[in-house]
C-alpha positions in Angstrom: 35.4 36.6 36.2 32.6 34.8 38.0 31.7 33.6 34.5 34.8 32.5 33.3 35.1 30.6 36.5 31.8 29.1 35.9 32.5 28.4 32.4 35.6 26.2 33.3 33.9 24.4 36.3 31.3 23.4 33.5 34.0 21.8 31.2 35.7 20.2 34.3 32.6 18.3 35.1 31.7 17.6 31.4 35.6 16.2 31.0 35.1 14.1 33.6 31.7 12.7 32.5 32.9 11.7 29.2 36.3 10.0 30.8 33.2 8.1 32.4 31.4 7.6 29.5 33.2 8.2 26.1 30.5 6.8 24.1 28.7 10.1 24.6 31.4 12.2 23.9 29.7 13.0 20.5 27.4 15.6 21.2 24.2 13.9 18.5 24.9 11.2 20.9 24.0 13.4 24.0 21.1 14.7 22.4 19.7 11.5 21.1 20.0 10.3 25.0 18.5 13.0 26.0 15.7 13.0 23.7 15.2 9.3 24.9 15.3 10.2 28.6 12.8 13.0 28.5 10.4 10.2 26.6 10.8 7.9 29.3 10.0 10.3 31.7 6.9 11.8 29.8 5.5 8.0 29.8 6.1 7.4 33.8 4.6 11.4 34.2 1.4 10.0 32.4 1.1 6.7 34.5 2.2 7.5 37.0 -0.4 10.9 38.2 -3.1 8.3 36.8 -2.0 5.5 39.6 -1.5 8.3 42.1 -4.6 9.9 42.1 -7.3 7.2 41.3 -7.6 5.0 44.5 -10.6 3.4 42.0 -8.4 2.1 40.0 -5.7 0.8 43.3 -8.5 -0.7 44.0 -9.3 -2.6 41.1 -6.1 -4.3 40.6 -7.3 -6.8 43.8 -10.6 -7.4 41.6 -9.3 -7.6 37.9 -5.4 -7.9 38.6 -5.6 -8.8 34.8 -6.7 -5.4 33.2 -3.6 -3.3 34.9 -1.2 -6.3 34.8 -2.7 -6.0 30.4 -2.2 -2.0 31.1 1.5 -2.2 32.1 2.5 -4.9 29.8 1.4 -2.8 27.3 3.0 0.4 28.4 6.6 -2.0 29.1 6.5 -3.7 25.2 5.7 0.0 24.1 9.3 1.7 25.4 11.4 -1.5 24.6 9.8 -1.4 21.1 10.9 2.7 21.4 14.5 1.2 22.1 14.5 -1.6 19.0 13.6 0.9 16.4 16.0 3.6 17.9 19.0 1.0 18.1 18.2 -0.9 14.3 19.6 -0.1 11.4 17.8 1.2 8.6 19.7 -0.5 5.9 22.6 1.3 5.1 24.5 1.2 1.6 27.9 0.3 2.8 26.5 -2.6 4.9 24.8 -3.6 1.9 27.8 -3.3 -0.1 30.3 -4.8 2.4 27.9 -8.0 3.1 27.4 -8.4 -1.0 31.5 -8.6 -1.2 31.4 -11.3 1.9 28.8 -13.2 -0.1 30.7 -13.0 -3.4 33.9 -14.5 -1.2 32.1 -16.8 0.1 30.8 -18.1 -3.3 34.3 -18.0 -4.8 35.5 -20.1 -1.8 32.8 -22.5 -2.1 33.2 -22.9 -5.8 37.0 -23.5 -5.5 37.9 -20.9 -7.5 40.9 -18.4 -7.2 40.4 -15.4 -4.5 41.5 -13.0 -7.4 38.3 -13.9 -9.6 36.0 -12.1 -7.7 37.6 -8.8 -8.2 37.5 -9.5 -12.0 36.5 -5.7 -13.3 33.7 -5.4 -16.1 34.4 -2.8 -18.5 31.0 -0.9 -19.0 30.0 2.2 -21.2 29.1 4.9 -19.5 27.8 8.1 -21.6 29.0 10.6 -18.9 30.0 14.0 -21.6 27.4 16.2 -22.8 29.0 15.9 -26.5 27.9 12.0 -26.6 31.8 10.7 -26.3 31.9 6.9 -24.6 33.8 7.1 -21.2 34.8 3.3 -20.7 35.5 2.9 -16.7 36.1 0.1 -14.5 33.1 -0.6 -12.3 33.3 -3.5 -9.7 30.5 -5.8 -8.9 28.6 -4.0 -6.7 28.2 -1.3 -9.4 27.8 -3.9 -11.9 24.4 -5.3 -9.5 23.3 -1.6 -9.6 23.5 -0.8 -12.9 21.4 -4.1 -14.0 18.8 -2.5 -11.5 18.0 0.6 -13.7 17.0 0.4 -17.2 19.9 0.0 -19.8 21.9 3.3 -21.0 21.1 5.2 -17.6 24.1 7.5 -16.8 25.7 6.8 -13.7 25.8 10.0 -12.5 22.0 9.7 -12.0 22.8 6.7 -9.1 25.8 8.4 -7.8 25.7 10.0 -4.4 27.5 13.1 -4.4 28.6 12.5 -0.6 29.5 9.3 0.0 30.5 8.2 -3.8 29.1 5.3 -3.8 26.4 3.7 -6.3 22.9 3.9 -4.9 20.0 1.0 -6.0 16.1 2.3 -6.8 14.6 4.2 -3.1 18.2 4.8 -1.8 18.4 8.9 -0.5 21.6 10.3 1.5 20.7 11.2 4.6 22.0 14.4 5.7 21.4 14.0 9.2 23.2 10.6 9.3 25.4 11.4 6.7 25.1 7.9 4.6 23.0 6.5 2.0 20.1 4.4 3.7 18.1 1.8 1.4 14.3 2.6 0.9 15.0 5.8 2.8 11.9 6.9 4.5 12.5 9.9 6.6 14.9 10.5 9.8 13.1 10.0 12.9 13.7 13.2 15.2 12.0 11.3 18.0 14.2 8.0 17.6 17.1 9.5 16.5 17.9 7.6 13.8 16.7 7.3 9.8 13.5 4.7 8.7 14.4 2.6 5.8 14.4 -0.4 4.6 15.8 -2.2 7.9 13.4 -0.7 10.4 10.0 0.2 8.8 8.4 -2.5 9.8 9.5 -2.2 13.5 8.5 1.6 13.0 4.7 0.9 11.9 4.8 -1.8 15.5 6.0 1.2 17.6 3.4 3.8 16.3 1.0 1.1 16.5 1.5 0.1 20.4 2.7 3.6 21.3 -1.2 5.1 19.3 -2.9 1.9 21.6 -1.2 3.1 25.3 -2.5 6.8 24.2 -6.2 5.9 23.4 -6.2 3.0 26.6 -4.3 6.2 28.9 -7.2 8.4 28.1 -10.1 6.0 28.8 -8.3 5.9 32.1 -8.4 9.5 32.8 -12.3 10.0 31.6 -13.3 7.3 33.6 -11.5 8.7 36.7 -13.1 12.3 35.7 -16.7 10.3 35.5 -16.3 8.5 38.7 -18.6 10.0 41.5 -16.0 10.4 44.0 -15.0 13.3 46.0 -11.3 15.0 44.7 -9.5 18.2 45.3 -9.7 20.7 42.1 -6.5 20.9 41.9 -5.8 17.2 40.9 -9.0 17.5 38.1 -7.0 20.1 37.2 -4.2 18.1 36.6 -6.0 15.3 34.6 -7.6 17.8 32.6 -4.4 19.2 31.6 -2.8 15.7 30.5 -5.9 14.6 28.7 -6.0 17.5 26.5 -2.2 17.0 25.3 -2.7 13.1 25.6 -5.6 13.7 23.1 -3.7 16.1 20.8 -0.8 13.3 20.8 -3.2 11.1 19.9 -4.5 12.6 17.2 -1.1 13.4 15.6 -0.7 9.4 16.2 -3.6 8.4 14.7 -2.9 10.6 11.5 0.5 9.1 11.3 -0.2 4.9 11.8 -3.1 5.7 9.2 -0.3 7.5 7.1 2.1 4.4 7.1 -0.4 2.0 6.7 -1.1 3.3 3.1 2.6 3.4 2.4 3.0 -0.2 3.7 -0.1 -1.4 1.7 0.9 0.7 -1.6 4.6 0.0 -1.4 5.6 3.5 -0.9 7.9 5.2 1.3 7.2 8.9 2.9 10.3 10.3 0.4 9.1 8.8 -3.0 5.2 10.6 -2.5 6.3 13.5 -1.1 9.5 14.2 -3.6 8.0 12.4 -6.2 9.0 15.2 -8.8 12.7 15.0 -8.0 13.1 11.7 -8.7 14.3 11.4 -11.9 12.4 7.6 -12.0 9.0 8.9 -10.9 9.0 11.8 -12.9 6.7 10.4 -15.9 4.7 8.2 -13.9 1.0 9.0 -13.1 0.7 9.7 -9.5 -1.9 7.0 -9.2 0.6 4.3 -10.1 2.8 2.6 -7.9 5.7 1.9 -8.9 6.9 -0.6 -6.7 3.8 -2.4 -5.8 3.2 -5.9 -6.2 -1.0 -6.2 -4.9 -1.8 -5.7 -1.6 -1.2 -9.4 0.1 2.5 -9.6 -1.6 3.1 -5.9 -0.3 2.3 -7.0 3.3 4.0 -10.3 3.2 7.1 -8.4 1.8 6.8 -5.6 4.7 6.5 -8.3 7.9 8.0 -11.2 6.8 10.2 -11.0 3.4 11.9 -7.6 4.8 14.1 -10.4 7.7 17.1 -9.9 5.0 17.2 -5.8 5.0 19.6 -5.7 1.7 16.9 -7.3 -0.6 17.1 -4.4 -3.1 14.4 -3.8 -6.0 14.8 -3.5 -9.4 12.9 -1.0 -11.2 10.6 -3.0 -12.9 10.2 -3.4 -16.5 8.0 -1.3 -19.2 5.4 -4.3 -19.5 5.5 -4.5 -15.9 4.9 -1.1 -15.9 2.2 -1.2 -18.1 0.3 -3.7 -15.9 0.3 -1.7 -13.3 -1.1 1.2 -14.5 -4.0 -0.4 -16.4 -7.3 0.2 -14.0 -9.1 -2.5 -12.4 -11.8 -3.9 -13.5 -14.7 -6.5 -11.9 -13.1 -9.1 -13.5 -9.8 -8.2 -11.8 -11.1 -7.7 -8.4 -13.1 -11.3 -8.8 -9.4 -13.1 -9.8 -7.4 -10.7 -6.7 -5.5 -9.1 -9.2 -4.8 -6.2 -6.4 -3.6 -8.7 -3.9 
């Protein structure tokens, strides 16, 4: 009884939190907040024992005001970049789809010509039957845009999602987790609660970056209050100890992981293509040391920071001689004209 009793005070409060507060009436939503909160708090439990227990360092803010005011500017920019790559969209298909439809009204408008022309269905051959019979089906523009991305006589059922019906371009992977299609699907972020593609890579390398630099400028904070010849109670080296050895471990895992991206970013990869490369029915017969996608270093790293603004530029797969190209090994002569940039 005293459970039952228990049980329904639970839901009473819990009903009245979400009349409160119905955006978190989806539990994913409550996790992902969660998650978020307990990050916040881990950053503030790391700061703030450091600014608790070394007077040194109080004291130093009256000499160099400018190396905590750097410290905490750092450690602010680091949890609002946490917030913009948890709130961004990676690029999903039906945005993609919906803003290429807006874009072909717009065009239609602008050219004067009649709303019902840019519906205008192309009649494609699609070789869908195992016995070789033509299937002729109506396809409308955006599968038209898609199809001219993969090499001619490609079945469709090879771009198809399964879940959400819908006509994927080259790097597009359903994610499970977020149940839609998400262009140049990396992974989904348990940590920000959300999937990395296309949309939010970029913002994703910032945020390991600034969140790997608070860890490695944290922990030169704690060895040099450990160095410092000053009198302390155990109990607080104790303490310091203790969150330099998981602050180090963190930093590590960090360190691994910016390194990680960075060669994705610089190759044109994403985490999905070099870890499934087998599955993917366009990767299958291409060596490993060939990337598909890449376009030289410098053109990879403009299109990652700057080019990637518009998040539904979608690749092609790119052509057999472009292929070819790409694969051939460099040589001096090569390296001399920046043939890999």
């Amino acid at each position: 009884m005293d459970a039952c009793h228990h049980r329904d005070f639970s839901d009473r409060i819990m009903d009245r939190y979400i009349r409160f507060f119905p955006c978190l009436s989806d539990p994913a939503r409550r996790s992902s907040l969660g998650l978020k909160v307990a990050l916040v708090m881990l950053h503030l439990v790391y700061a703030g024992v450091l600014f608790a227990l070394d007077r040194h360092l109080i004291e130093e803010i009256k000499i160099k005001p400018w190396y905590t005011a750097s410290y905490l500017l750092l450690f602010v920019a680091t949890l609002i970049q946490y917030f913009l790559t948890s709130c961004s969209s990676p690029g999903y298909v039906l945005d993609a789809m919906r803003a290429a439809n807006e874009k072909d009204i717009a065009f239609s408008k602008a050219s004067k010509q009649p709303a019902s022309s840019n519906n205008v269905n192309v009649v494609v051959t699609v070789d869908r039957s195992p016995s070789g019979n033509n299937v002729q089906a109506d396809v409308t523009s955006w599968t038209k845009m898609v199809m001219d991305m993969y090499p001619p006589r490609t079945p469709l059922r090879n771009f198809t999602c399964s879940y959400c019906h819908v006509e994927q371009p080259p790097r597009t992977k359903h994610c499970h987790d977020c149940d839609r299609c998400v262009l140049q699907f990396d992974h989904h972020c348990v940590w920000l609660g959300t999937c990395i593609g296309q949309g939010n890579h970029c913002r994703f390398w910032w945020y390991i970056f600034e969140e790997t630099a608070l860890c490695l400028w944290t922990g030169i904070l704690f060895i040099s209050y450990l160095k410092a010849d000053i009198v302390r109670a155990w109990w607080k080296a104790v303490i310091v100890i203790v969150l330099l050895i998981t602050l180090s471990i963190a930093l590590i895992f960090l360190l691994l992981l910016l390194l990680f991206h960075s060669y994705l970013v610089v190759t044109n990869q994403t985490t999905y293509e070099l870890v499934r490369r087998r599955r993917i029915f366009y990767l299958r017969g291409i060596p490993e040391r060939v990337y598909l996608f890449s376009k030289g270093v410098c053109h990879n790293l403009y299109d990652f920071c700057c080019h990637r603004s518009n998040i539904y530029n979608l690749e092609p797969l790119p052509s057999a001689q472009m292929l070819e190209e790409r694969s051939r090994l460099y040589t001096c002569s090569d390296i001399m004209r920046c043939r890999c940039c």
